[in-house]
N, C-alpha and C positions, 0 to 999 in steps of 0.2 A: 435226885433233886439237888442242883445246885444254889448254895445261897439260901436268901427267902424267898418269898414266892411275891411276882411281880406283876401290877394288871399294863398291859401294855397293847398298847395300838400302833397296829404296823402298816401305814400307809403306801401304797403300790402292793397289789398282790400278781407282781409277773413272778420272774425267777427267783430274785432276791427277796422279795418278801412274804412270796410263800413257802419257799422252804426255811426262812427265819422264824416264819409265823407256825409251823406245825413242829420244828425244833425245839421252838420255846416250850408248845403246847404238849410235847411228848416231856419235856424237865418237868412240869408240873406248874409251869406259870399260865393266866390267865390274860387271853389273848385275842382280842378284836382284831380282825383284819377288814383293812378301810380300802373301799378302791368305786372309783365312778362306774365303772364298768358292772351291770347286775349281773349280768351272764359269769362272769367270777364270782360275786357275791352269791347265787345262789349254786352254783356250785357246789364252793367250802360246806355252805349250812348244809348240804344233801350230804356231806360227808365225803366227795370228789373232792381231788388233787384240780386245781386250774392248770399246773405244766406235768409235763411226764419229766419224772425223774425216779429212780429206783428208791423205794423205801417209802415214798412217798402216801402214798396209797392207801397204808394200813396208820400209819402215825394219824394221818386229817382224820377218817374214819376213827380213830379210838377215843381221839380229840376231841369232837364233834359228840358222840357218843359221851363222852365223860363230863360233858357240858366246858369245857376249857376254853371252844376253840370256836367261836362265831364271826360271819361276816357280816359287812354293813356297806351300805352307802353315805351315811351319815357322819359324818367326820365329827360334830360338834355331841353328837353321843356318845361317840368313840374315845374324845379324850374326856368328857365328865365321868367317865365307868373304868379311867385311867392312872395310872402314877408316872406314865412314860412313854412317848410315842418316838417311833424310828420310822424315818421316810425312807422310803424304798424305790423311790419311783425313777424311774430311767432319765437319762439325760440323753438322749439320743446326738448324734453328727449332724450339724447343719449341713448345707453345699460348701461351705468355703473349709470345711473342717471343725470349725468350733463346734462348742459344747449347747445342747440347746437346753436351756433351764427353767424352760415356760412350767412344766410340769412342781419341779420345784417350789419356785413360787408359787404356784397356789396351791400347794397343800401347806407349804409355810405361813399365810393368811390363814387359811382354814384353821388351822390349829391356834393361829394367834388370836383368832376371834374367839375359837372356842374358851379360850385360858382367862379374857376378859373378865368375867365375872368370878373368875375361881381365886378359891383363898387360899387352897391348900399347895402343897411344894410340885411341883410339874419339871420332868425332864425332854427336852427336846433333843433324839437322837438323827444327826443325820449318817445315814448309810449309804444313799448315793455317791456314786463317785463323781465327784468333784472337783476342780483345780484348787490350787493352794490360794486361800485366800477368800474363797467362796464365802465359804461358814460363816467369818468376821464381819465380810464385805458385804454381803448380800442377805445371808440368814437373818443375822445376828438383828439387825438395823429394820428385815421388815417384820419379822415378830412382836419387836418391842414397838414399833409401829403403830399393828393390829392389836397387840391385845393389853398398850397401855399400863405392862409391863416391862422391867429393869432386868436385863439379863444377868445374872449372877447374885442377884437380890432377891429377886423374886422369882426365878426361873431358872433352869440352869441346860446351858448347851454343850454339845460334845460331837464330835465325827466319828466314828467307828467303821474302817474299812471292814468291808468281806472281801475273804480269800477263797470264794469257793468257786469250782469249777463245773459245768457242766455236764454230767454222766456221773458225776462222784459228789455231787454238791452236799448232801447228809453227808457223807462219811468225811467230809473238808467240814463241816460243821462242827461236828462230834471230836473231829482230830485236828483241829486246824493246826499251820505252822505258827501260826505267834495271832496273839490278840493285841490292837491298838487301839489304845482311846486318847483320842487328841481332846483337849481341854483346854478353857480358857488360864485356869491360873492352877495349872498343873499336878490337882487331885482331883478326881476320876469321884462322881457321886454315890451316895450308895446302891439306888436301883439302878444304877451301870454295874457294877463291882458284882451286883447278884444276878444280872443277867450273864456276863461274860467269866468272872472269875470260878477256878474252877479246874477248869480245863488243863492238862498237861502239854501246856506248852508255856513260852514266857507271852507273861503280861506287862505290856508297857506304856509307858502314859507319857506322851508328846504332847509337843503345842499344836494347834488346829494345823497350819501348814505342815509340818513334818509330818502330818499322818495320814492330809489327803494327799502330798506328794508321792507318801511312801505308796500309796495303792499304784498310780501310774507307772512307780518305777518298776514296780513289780509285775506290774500287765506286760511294760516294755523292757523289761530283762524278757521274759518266757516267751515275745517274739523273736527278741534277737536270737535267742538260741535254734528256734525255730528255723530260721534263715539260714544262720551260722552253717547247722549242720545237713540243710539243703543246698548251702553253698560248695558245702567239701562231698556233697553228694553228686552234686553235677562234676567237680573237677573229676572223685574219684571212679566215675562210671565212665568219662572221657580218656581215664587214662590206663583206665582193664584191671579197675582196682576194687573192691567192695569197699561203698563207702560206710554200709553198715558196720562193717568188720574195724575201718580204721575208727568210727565212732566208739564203738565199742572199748577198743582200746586207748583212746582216748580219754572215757570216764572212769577207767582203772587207776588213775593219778588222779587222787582225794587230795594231795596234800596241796595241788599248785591249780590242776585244770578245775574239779569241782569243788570247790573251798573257799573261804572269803582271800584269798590272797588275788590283789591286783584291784581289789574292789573298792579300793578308798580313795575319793576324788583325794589327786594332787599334785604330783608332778609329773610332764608328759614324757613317756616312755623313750630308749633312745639305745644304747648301748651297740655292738659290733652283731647282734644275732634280731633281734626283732626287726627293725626297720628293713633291714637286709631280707630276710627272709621273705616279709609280706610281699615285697616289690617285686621277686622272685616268683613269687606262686600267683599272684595276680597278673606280671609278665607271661608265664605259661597259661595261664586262663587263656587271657587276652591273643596268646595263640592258636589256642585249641577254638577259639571263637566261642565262648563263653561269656556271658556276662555274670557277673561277681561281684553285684554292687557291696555286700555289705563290709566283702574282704578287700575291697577299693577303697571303700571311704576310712579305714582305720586309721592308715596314711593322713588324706585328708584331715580330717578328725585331730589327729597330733597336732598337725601346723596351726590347727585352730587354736590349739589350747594354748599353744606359744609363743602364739600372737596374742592372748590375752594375758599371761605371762610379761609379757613385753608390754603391754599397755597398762598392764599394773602399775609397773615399775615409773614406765613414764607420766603417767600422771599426779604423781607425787610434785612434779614442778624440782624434784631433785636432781643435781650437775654432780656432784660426788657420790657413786654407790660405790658400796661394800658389797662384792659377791660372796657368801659362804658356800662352798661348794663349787668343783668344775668336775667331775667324775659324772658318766651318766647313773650313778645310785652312790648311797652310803657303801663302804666298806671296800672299793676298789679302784685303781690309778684309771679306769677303760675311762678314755675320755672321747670315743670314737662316736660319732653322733649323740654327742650326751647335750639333753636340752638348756645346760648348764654355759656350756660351751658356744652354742646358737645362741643365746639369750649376751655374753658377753660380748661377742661379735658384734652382733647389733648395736649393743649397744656404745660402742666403740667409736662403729662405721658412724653415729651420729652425735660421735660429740662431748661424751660423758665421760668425765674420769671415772676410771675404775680403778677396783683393788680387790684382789681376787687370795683367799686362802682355804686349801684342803690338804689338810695334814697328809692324804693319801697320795697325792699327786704331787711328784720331784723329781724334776728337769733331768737331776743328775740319775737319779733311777727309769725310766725312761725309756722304754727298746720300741724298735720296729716300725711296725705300721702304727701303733699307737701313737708315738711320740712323732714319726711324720705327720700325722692327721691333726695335731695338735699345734706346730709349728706351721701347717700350712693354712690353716683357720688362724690362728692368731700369730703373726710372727714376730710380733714385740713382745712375748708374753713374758718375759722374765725380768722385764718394770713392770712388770701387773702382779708379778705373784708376792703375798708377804707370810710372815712366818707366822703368824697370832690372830687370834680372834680379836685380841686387845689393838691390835692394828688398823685390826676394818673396823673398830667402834671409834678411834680415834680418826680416822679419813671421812667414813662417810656421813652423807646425810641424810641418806638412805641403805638400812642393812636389808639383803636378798638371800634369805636360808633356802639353800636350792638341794640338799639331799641331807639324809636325816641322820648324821653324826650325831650321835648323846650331848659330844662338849658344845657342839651351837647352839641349845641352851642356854648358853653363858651371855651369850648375846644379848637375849632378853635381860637379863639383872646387869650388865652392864652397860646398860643404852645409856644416853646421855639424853636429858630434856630436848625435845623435841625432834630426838631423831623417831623417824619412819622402820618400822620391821614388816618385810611382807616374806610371808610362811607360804612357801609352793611347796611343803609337802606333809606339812602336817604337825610339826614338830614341838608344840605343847596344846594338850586339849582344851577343851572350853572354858575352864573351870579357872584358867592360869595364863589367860592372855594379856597380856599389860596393855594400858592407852596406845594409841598410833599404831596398833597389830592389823594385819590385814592379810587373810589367803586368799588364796585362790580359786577357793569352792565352796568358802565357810562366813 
């Protein structure tokens, strides 16, 4: 038993809220499950599982038995015999792709009616997945609505993704990879805290957006990779290769392939080996007669970001920028497809004084193909380069941190009133952004 023990009503009994609702009820909490549908409802109360999933089975049955674990039709009994209700109910795909929220809403009313006449502290958990913005926009405004209640006064709301998956859904319960509780004014209440907390993994407490975004990102990272390595499974069976095998070896590299490195929005990719590569192996696709959209669009994808990059910068209404950074990353002169370099160009081609400083990159140091690629991209570049960060604070009126040296930092405590900083890669966290700061993804 985790916590105290919590009466809670879990609204939709499909996947997600049946197997939340006999989870709770194997913890030792007291647990209504709400759903229009009788055929589910009478179900649970016989002691059956509504979905097949492993495990399932004996938990409703012990539940049921132990008196813990009943189903209802009746919503407005479900939350008076309650401390906390979690909506469950599906949001299904319209035709045009959007989210359909009909179900939502009315178990949102339902509840809000129910809470009308109650005195005591009431939490509203939403567990559907949702878009960013929902909970605030949409929950938040028709509860208080219905039930004539002040959210955060008299009632308190939260979003809490589920991470579980189908055929493993209890064991993703029991072991989840992280728990989120998005919140309005960012503490997590306490029949939240004793439902979820607990558990060996981290618990974290987000704003309502960061938490229903984080579920989507999450669904659409575990397609991408799906794809990904369907995608290197068609080249590798085109080319008399095991794609299992190069996968395999593939996930052997913890430090770079499977690891948060490359996972942090911010500046777009570039250097002498990426760009080069993809256009390479999607060229050979494109021979083999393959289609390979996901390893196509990464390409795309870049230009996007550097177009937004570049539209950053220009809508500031600023004629003088300070580039910091021309190397395609911190810590080396490769200025070979660096988006640092594309982004000076441009801005160049239309007009803008620039003033460009990277301690790593010097004319007079300088060999090969680098330094031609450089010279052939920009060929006035040595009046654009200057020696100091104190340089580009003095010229621009706009500074551009384009790869993440420690000293461009200084930037930030040296800005002069009303200059502009726009951060493409990340380069001080939330906590420590001054006025007129602006990224790229943040």
């Amino acid at each position: 038993m985790r916590g105290g023990t919590v009466r809670v009503a879990i609204f939709g009994l499909g996947y997600v809220g049946s197997v939340t609702a006999a989870c709770l009820a194997h913890d030792g909490h007291r647990v209504f499950g709400v759903d229009s549908n009788t055929t589910k409802v009478t179900l649970l109360n016989n002691g059956q599982s509504p979905i097949v999933e492993e495990g399932m089975a004996s938990m409703i049955a012990d539940a049921v038995d132990a008196g813990r674990l009943t189903g209802t039709d009746d919503a407005a009994e479900a939350v008076a015999a309650s401390d906390l209700a979690l909506v469950c109910v599906g949001t299904p795909s319209l035709k045009n792709g959007s989210i359909d929220l009909s179900h939502v809403r009315q178990v949102i009313q339902e509840i809000g009616a129910a809470l009308r006449d109650r005195t005591e502290p009431f939490t509203v958990v939403v567990r559907s997945t949702v878009l960013p913005g929902t909970t605030r926009h949409v929950v938040l405004p028709l509860l208080e609505s219905r039930s004539g209640k002040k959210v955060g006064a008299d009632v308190d709301v939260c979003f809490v993704p589920e991470f579980l998956r189908e055929g493993s859904a209890v064991a993703d319960y029991f072991d989840p990879p992280k728990t989120v509780i998005g919140t309005l004014e960012g503490h997590a209440p306490r029949a939240i805290l004793d439902l979820f907390d607990g558990f060996d993994a981290p618990l974290i407490i987000a704003d309502l957006e960061t938490a229903e975004l984080t579920k989507y990102v999450d669904n659409a990272w575990h397609a991408l990779k799906v794809a990904f390595a369907n995608e290197v499974g068609r080249v590798a069976r085109a080319v008399g290769v095991d794609g299992r095998r190069v996968m395999d070896l593939f996930t052997e590299d913890t430090k770079l392939n499977i690891s948060a490195k490359y996972l942090k929005p911010g500046q777009a990719f570039g250097g002498s080996c990426l760009p080069k590569d993809l256009r390479a192996l999607t060229h050979h696709a494109q021979g083999l007669d393959l289609d390979v959209p996901v390893l196509a669009s990464a390409l795309r994808s870049n230009a996007a970001h550097r177009q937004t990059a570049f539209e950053l910068v220009t809508d500031t209404g600023a004629k003088r920028i300070g580039l910091l950074g021309l190397s395609f990353k911190g810590g080396t002169d490769d200025v070979r497809e660096s988006p640092m370099m594309d982004l000076a160009e441009r801005l160049i081609g239309k007009g803008y004084d620039v003033r460009i400083h990277d301690p790593f990159v010097s004319l007079s140091s300088l060999l090969g193909t680098n330094r031609e690629f450089l010279f052939e991209q920009i060929p006035h570049i040595r009046g654009l380069l200057v020696d100091s960060i104190e340089d580009i604070v003095e010229h621009a009126e706009t500074i551009v941190v384009g790869t993440g040296h420690a000293q461009f930092k200084d930037a930030l405590t040296m800005r002069k009133e009303g200059q502009t900083v726009i951060d493409l890669v990340g380069i001080v966290d939330g906590d420590h952004r001054p006025g007129e700061y602006r990224g790229i993804c943040w």
